[in-house]
C-alpha beads as a LAMMPS data file, in Angstrom:
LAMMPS data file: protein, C-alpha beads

323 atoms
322 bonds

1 atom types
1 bond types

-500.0 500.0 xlo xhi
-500.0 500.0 ylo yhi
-500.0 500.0 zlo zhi

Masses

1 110.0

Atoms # bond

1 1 1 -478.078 -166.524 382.004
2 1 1 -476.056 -169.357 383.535
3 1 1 -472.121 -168.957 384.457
4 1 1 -470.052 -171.764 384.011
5 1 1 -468.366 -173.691 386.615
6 1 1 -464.842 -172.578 385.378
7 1 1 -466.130 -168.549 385.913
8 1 1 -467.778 -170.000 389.613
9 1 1 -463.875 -171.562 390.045
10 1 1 -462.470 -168.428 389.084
11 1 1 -464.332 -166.172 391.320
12 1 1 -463.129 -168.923 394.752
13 1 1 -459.501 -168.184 394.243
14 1 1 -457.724 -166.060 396.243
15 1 1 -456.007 -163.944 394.173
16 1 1 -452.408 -164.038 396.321
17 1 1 -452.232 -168.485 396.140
18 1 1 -451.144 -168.338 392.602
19 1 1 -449.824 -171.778 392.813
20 1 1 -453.149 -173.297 393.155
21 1 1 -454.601 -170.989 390.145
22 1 1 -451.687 -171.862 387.795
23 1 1 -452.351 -175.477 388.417
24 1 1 -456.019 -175.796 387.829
25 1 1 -455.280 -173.104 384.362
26 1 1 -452.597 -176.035 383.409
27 1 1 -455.510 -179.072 384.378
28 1 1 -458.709 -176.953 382.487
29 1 1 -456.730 -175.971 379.275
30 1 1 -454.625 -179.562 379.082
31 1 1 -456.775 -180.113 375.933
32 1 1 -457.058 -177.118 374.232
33 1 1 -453.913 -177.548 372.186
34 1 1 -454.165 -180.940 370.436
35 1 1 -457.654 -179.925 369.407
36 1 1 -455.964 -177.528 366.787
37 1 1 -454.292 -180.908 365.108
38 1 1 -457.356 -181.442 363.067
39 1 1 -457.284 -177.747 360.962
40 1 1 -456.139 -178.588 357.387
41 1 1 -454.768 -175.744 356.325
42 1 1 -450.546 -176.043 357.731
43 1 1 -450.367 -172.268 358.327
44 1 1 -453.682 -171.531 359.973
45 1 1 -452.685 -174.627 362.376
46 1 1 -449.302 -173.249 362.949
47 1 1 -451.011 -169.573 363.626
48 1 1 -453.843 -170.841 366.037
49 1 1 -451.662 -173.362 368.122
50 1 1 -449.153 -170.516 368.422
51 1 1 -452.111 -168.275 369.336
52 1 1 -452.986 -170.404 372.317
53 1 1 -450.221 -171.086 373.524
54 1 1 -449.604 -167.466 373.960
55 1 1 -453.043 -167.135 375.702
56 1 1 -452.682 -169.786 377.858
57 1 1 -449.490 -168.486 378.903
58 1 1 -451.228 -164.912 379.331
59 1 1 -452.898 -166.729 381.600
60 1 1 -450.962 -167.940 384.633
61 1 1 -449.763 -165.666 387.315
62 1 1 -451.475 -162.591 389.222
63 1 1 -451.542 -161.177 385.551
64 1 1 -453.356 -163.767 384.492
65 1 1 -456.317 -163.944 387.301
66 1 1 -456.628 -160.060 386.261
67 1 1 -456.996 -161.058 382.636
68 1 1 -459.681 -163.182 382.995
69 1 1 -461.412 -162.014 385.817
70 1 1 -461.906 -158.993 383.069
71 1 1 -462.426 -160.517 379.975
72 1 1 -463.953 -164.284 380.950
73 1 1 -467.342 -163.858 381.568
74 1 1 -468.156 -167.854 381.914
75 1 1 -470.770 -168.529 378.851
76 1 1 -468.762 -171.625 378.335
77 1 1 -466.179 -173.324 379.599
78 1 1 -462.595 -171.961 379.988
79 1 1 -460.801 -174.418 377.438
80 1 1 -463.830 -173.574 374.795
81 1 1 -463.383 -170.116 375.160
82 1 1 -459.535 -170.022 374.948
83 1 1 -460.131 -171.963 371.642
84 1 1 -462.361 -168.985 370.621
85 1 1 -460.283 -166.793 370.883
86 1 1 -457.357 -168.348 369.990
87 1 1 -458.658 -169.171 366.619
88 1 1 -460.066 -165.728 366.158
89 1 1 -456.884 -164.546 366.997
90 1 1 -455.236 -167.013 364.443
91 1 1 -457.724 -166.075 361.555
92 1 1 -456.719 -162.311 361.498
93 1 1 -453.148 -162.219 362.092
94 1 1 -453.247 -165.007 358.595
95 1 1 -455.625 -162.112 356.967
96 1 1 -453.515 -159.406 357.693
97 1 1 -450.126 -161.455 356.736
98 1 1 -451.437 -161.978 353.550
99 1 1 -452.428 -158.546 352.616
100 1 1 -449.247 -157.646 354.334
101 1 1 -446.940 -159.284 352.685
102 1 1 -448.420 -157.807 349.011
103 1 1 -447.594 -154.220 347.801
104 1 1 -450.633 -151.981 348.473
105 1 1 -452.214 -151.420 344.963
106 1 1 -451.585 -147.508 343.768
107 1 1 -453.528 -145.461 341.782
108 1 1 -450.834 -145.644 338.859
109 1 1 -451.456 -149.488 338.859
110 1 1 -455.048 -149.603 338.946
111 1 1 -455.024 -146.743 336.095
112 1 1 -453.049 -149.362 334.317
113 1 1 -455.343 -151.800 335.375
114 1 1 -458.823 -149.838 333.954
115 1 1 -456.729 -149.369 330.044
116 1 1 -456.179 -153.032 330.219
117 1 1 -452.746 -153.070 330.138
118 1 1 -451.704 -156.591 329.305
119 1 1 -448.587 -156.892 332.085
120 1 1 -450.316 -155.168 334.343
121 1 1 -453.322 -157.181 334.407
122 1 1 -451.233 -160.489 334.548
123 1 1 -449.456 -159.275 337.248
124 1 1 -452.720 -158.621 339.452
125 1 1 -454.626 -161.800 338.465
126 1 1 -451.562 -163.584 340.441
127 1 1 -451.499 -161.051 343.228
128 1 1 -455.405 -161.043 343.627
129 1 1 -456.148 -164.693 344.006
130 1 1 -453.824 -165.165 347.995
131 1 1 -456.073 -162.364 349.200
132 1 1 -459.440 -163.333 348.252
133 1 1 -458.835 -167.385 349.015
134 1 1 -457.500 -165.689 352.748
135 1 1 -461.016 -163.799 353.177
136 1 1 -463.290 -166.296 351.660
137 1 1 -461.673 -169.994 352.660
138 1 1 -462.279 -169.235 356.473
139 1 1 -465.829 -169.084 356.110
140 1 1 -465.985 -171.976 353.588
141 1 1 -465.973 -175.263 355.767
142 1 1 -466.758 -177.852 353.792
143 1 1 -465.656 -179.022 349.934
144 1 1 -468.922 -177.783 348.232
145 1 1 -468.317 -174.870 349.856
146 1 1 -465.066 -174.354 349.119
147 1 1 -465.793 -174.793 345.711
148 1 1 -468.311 -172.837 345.592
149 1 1 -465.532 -170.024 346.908
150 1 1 -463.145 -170.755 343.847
151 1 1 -465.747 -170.178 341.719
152 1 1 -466.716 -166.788 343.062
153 1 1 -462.945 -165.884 342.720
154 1 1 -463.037 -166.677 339.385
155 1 1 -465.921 -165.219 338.046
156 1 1 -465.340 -161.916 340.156
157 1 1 -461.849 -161.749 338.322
158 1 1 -463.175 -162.093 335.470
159 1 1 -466.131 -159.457 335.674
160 1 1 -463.226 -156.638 336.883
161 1 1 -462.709 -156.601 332.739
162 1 1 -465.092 -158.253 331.365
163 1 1 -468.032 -156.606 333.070
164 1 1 -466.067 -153.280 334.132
165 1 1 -466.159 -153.775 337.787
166 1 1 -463.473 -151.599 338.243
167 1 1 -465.563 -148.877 337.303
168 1 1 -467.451 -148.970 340.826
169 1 1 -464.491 -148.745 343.075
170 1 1 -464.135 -144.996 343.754
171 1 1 -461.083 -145.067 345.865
172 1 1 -462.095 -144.812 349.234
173 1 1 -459.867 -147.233 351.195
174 1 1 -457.505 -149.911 350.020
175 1 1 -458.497 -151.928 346.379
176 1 1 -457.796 -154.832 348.529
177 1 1 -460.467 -154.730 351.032
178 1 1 -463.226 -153.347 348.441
179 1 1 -462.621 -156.294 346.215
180 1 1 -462.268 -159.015 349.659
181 1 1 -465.479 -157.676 350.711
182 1 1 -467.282 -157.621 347.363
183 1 1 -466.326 -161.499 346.921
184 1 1 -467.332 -162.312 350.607
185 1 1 -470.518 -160.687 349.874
186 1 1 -471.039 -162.644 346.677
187 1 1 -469.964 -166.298 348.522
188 1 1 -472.763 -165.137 351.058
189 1 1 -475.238 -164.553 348.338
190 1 1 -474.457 -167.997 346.847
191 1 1 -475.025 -169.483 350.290
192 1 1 -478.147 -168.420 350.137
193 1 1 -479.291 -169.000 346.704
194 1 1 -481.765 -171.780 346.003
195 1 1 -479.644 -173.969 344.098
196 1 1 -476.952 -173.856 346.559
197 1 1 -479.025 -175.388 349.249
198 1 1 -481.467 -177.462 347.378
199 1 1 -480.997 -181.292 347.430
200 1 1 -482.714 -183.446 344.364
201 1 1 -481.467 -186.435 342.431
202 1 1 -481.062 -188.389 345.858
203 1 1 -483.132 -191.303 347.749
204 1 1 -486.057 -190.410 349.866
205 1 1 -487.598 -192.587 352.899
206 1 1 -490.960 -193.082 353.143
207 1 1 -492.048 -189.655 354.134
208 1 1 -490.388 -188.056 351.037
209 1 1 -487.565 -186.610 352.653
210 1 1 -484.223 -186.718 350.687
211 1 1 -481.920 -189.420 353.027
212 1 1 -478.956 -186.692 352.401
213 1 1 -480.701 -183.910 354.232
214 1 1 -480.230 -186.132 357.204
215 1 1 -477.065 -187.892 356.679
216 1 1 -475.453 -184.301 355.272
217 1 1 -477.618 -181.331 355.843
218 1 1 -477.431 -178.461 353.284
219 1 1 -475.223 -175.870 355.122
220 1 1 -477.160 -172.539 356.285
221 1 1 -476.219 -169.149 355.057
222 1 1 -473.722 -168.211 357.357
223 1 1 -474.001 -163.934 358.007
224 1 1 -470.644 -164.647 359.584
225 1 1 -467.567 -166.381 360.683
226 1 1 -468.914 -168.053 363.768
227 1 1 -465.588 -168.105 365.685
228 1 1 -466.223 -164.652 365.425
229 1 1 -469.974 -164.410 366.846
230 1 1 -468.843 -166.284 369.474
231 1 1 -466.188 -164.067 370.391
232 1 1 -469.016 -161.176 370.007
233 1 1 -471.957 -163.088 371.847
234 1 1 -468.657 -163.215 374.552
235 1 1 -468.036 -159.852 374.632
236 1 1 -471.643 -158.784 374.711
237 1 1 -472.391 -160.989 378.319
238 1 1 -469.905 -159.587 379.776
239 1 1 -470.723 -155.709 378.301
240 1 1 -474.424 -156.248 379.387
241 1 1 -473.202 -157.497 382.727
242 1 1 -471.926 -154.586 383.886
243 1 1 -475.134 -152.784 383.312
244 1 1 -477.159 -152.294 386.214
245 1 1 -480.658 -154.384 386.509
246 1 1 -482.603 -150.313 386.394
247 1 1 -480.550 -149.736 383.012
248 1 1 -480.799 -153.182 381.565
249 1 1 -484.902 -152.604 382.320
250 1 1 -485.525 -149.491 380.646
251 1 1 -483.132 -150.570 377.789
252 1 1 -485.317 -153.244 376.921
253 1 1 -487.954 -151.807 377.268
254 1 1 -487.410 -149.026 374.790
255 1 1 -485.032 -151.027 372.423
256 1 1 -486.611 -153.805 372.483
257 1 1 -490.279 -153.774 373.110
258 1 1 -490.951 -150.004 371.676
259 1 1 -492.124 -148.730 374.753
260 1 1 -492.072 -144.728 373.873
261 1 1 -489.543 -143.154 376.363
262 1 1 -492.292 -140.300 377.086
263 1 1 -494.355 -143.499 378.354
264 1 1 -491.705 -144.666 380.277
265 1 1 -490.747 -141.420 382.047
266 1 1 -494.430 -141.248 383.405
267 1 1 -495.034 -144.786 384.662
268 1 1 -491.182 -144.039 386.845
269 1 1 -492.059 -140.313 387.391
270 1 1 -489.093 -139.032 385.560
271 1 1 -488.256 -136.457 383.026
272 1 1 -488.105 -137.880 379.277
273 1 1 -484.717 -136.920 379.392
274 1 1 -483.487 -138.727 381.973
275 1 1 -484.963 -142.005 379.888
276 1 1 -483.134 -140.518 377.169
277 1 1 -480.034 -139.634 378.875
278 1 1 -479.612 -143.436 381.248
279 1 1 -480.290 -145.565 377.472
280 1 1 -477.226 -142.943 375.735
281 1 1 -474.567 -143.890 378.731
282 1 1 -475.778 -147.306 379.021
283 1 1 -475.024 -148.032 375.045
284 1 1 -471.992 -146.384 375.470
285 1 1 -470.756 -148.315 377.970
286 1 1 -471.323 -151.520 376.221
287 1 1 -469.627 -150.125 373.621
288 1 1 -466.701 -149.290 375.106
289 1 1 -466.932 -152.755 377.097
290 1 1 -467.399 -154.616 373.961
291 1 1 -464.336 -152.465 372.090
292 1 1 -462.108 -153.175 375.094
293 1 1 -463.009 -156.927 374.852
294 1 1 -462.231 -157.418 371.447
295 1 1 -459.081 -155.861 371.703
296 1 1 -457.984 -158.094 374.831
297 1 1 -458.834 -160.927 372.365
298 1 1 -457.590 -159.978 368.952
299 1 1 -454.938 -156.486 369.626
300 1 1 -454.731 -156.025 365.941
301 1 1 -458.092 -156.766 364.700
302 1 1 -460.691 -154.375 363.017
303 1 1 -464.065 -155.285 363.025
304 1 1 -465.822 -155.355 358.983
305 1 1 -468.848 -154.847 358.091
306 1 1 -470.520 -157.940 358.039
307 1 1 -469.360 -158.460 361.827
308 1 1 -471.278 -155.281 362.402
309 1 1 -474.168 -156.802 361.140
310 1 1 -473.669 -160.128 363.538
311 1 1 -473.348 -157.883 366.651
312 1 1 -476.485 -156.598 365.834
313 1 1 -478.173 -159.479 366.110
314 1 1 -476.159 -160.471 369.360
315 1 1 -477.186 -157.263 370.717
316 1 1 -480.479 -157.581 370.614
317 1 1 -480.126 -161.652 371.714
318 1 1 -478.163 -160.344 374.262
319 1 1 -480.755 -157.900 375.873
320 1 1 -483.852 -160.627 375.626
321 1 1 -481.393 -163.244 377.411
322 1 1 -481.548 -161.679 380.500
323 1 1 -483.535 -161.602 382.910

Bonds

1 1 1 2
2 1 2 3
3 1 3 4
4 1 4 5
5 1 5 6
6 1 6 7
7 1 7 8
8 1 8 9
9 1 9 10
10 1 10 11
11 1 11 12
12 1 12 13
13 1 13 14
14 1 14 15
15 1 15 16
16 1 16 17
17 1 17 18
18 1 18 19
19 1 19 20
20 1 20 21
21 1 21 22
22 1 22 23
23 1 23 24
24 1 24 25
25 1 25 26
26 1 26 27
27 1 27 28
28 1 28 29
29 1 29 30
30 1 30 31
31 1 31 32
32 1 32 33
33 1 33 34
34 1 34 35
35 1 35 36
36 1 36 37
37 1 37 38
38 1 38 39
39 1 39 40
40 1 40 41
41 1 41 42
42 1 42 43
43 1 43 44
44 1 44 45
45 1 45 46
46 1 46 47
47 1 47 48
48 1 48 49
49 1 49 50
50 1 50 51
51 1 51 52
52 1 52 53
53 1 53 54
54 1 54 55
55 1 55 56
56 1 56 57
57 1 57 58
58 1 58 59
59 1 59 60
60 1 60 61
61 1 61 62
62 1 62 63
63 1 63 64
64 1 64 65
65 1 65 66
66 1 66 67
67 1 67 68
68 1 68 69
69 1 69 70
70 1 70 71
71 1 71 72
72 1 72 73
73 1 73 74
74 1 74 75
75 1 75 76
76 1 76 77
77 1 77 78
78 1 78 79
79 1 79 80
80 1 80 81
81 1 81 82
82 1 82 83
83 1 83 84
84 1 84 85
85 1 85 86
86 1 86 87
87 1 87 88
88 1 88 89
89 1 89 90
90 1 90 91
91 1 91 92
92 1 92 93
93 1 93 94
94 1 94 95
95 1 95 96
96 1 96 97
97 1 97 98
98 1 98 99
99 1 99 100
100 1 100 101
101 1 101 102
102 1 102 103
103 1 103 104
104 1 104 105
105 1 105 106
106 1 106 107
107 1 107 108
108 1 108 109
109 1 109 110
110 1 110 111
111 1 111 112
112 1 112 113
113 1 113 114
114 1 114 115
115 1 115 116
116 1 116 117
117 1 117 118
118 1 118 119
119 1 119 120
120 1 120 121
121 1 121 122
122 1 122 123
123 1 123 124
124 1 124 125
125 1 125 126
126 1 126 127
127 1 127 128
128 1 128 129
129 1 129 130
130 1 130 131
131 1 131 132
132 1 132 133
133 1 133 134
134 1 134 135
135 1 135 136
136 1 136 137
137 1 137 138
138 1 138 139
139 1 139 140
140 1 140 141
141 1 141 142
142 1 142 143
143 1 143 144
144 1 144 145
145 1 145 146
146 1 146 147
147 1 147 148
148 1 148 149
149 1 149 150
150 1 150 151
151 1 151 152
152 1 152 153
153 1 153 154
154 1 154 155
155 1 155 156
156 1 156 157
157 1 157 158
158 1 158 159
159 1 159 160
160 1 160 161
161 1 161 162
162 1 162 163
163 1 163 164
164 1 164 165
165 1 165 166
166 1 166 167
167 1 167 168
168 1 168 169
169 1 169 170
170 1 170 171
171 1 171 172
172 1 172 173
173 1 173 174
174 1 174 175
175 1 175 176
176 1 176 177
177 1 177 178
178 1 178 179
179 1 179 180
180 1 180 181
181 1 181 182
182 1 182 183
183 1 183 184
184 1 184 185
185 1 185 186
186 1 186 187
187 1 187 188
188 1 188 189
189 1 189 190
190 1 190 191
191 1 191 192
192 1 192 193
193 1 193 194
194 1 194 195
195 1 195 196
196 1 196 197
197 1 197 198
198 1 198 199
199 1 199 200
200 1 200 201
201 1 201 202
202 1 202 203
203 1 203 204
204 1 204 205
205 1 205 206
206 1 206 207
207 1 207 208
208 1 208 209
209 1 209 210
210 1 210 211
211 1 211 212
212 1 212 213
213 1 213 214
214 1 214 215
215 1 215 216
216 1 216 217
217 1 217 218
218 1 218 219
219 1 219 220
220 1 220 221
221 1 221 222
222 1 222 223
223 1 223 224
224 1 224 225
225 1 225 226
226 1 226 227
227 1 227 228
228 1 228 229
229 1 229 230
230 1 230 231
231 1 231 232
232 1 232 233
233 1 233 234
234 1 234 235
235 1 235 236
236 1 236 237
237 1 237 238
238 1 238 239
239 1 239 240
240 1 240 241
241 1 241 242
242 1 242 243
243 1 243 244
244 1 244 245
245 1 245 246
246 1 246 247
247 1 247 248
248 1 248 249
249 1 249 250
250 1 250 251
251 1 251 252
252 1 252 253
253 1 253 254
254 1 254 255
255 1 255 256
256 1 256 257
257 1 257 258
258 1 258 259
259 1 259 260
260 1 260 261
261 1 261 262
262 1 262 263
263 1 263 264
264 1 264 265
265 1 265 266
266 1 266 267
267 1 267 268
268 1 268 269
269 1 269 270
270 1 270 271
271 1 271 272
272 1 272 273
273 1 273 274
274 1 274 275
275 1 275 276
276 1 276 277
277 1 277 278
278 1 278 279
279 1 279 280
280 1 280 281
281 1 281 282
282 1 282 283
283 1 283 284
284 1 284 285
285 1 285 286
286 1 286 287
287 1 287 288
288 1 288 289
289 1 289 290
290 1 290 291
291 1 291 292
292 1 292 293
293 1 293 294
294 1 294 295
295 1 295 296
296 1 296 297
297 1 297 298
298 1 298 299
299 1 299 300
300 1 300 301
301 1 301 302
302 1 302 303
303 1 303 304
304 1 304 305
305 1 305 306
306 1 306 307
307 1 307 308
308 1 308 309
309 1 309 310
310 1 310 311
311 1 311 312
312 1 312 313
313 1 313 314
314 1 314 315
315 1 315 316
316 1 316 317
317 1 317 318
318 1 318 319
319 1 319 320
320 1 320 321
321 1 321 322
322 1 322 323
């Protein structure tokens, strides 16, 4: 897997001449910040330039070299991966504000809520909407999609009375989160639906292929917020780094490739459990490498489901990527 020039600069300084570090960390992130002018949304700007320049700021001094020595693992270059993080960073401190900043929905309310009581339900229809536009507009990035994301709100309101959907949330957890992830989940399923991605009605060149798909491709299913695979793919380098080339072997090998650990042990002349035992402490040490990552990048943030699901597959990209 190839390092970066910036993680090869990083690795030459001497960790005492601070002066020279601090300079080249004000040269290689000169053009992170005006990057951020182009994000539409006033508040998400404001949040993500604020972000980085807290980051960037994290990162001068003997502090600083610590910081990244730890946490920069070089998969792309310094300002790129500042941006990363600063937007991740950006995205869930707007999340949590909004859910924040809204009284936590009791059981008394949504009791009210299930007889249908006429305030009541006015009074959540306007609460509702901030939280679900906060989950779903981040991963809608163009106007289709964004529209698409209204309508999901809407018809996912609507079904809470209409169609009873209330009736499946059995309480464990906040209201808020079920009903974010349930409309993330249906966005995702629109994403992927036929009609979403088809293109008809449009001119073709002489090969039959609709002009659009080339001018404006039909956007891909996305499983998740790529700032936040990114981050993830990140976190997982430099996890799987620290793994020793014996562990990162047999891993593979048995993860990977379904060799049968009883196999294993004989072709290295070892008991099965050692096989057993070096793949428990080596996932557990990515873990806790990946855990400790994501909290040097985002303090507050919590992992959902669907980011689960993304590390997965970064796991498992991660482990064929190296050699």
């Amino acid at each position: 897997m190839s390092v970066h020039p910036d993680r090869t600069r990083l690795s030459q300084f001497d960790p005492e001449d601070l002066g020279d570090f601090d300079a080249w960390i004000d040269a290689t992130t000169a053009g992170v910040l005006p990057a951020f002018a182009r994000i539409g949304n006033e508040s998400l700007r404001e949040a993500t330039i604020a972000e980085a320049e807290a980051l960037i700021d994290a990162c001068h001094g003997a502090s600083g070299f610590a910081f990244l020595d730890e946490n920069y693992s070089g998969q792309q270059s310094l300002a790129t991966w500042l941006d990363l993080c600063a937007r991740r960073r950006a995205r869930s401190a707007t999340s949590r504000k909004s859910h924040e900043e809204d009284t936590p929905i009791t059981a008394e309310y949504l009791e009210k809520l299930r007889q249908g009581d006429s305030e009541t339900c006015a009074d959540f229809l306007k609460r509702a909407r901030p939280w679900l536009e906060a989950r779903l507009l981040h991963i809608a990035r163009d106007a289709r999609s964004r529209e698409a994301a209204q309508g999901v709100i809407d018809d996912l309101l609507s079904d809470l009375f209409g169609k009873n959907l209330l009736a499946k949330f059995h309480g464990t957890g906040s209201f808020q989160g079920w009903l974010c992830r349930v409309a993330e989940n249906r966005l995702r399923d629109v994403f992927k639906s036929s009609d979403f991605t088809k293109v008809s009605g449009f001119p073709q060149d002489e090969e039959g292929e609709p002009l659009l798909d080339r001018l404006c491709p039909a956007p891909e299913a996305a499983e998740i917020d790529p700032v936040v695979l990114e981050t993830l793919k990140e976190g997982l380098a430099l996890a799987f780094g620290k793994l020793s080339a014996k562990e990162l072997f047999i891993v593979r090998l048995v993860m990977l490739h379904g060799v049968e650990q009883q196999v294993l042990a004989r072709l290295l002349g070892v008991h099965p459990g050692t096989i057993s035992k070096l793949i428990s402490q080596a996932t557990a040490r990515v873990a806790s490498q990946l855990g400790s990552f994501m909290k040097s990048i985002d303090p507050d943030g919590d992992l959902d489901l669907s980011e689960y699901v993304g590390l997965a597959e970064h796991f498992r990209s991660a482990l064929h990527g190296k050699g």
